[in-house]
N, C-alpha and C positions, 0 to 999 in steps of 0.2 A: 729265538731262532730266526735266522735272516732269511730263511729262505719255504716258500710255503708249498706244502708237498699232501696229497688227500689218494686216497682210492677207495672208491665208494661205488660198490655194486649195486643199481637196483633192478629192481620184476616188476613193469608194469604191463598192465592189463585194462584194456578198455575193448569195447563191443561195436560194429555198425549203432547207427539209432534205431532202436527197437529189435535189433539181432537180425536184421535182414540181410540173407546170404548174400551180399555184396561181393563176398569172398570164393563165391565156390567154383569159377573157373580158374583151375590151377594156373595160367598164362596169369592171369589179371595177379592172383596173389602171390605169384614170386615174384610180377614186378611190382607189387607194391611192399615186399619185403625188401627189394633190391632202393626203393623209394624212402622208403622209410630207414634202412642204411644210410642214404645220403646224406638224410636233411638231419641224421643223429649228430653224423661227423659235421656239420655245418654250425654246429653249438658244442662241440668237444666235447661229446659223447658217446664215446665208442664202444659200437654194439658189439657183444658177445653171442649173442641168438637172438634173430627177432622169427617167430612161429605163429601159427596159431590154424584155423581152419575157418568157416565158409563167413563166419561171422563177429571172430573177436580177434585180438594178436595181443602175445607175449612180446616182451621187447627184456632182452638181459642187456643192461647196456652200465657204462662208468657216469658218474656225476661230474661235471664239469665243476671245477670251483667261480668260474665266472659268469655261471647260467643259477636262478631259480628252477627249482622241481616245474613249478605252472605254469613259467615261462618256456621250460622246453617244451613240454606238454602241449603249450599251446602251440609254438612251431611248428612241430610235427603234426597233430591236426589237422592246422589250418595247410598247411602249402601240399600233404599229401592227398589232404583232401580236393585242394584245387585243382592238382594235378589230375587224379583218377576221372573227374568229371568230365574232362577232357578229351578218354580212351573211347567216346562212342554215348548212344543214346539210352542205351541201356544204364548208364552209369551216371546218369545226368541229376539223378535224385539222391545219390550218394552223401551221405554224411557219417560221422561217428558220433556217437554218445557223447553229452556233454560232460559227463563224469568222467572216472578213472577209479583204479587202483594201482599202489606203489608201496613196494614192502622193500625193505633192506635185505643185502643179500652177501653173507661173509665168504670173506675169500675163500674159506672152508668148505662154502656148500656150492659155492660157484660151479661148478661141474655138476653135480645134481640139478641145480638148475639148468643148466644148458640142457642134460640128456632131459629133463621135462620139456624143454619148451621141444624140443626134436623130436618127441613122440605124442604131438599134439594129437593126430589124425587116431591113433591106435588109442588114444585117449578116450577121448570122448566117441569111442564106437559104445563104452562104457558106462560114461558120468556128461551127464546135461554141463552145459556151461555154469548155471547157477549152482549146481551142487560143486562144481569144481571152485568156484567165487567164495562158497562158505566154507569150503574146506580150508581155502587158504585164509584166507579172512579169522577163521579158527588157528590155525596153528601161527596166528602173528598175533593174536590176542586184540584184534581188530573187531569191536562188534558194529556191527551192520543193522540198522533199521530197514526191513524186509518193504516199509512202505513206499521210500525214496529211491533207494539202491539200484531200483530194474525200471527203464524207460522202452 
């Protein structure tokens, strides 16, 4: 076939470093929703829902065929991170977890995922961020070494 053609959904999930509500002023986390928007479409990656609440974020976004997984990963990170350190002193120690999670996501459930990541807040009034991590982690047949996994 002469011509290359992919659409590839994925769910990623990463935390501040050590879960420190970096996140919990709403202003600061929709612009860093709106931030991390940018810098997806800047590696042709176009998000579907990015979510989450005071200390992790969901990203529903497409795979680029001209981007590595760790290579976007690391983009987004790195320049959203640079950015946020920027907004004030409060936010000066700001970093994300060096890890991640990324699970595939078929165009089938795609909308299931988006209404997740939409109802982050009403989520976790519920489920710890880490019981939410093993659950998904479980229903992708992901196992998780409990020693590493949480920084």
């Amino acid at each position: 076939m002469p011509q290359s053609l992919s659409r590839v959904w994925l769910h990623f999930i990463w935390t501040t470093l050590q879960r420190k509500p970096f996140l919990s002023d709403p202003s600061v986390r929709d612009e860093m929703w709106r931030m991390l928007v940018s810098t997806l479409k800047e590696k042709d990656c176009p998000p579907a829902k990015i979510g989450g609440v005071d200390d992790h974020v969901h990203i529903l976004c497409g795979l680029s065929r001209n981007h590595a997984i760790k290579d976007i990963v690391q983009h987004v990170k790195t320049e959203t991170s640079s950015w946020v350190k920027k907004k004030g002193p409060d936010m000066r120690h700001f970093h994300w977890q060096s890890g991640y999670g990324v699970f595939s996501v078929s165009e089938s459930n795609k909308d299931a995922v988006v209404r997740y990541i939409q109802n982050q807040q009403e989520h976790h009034r519920r489920l710890s961020f880490k019981d939410e991590f093993r659950q998904i982690c479980a229903k992708h047949h992901v196992e998780i070494d409990e020693r590493y996994v949480w920084d």
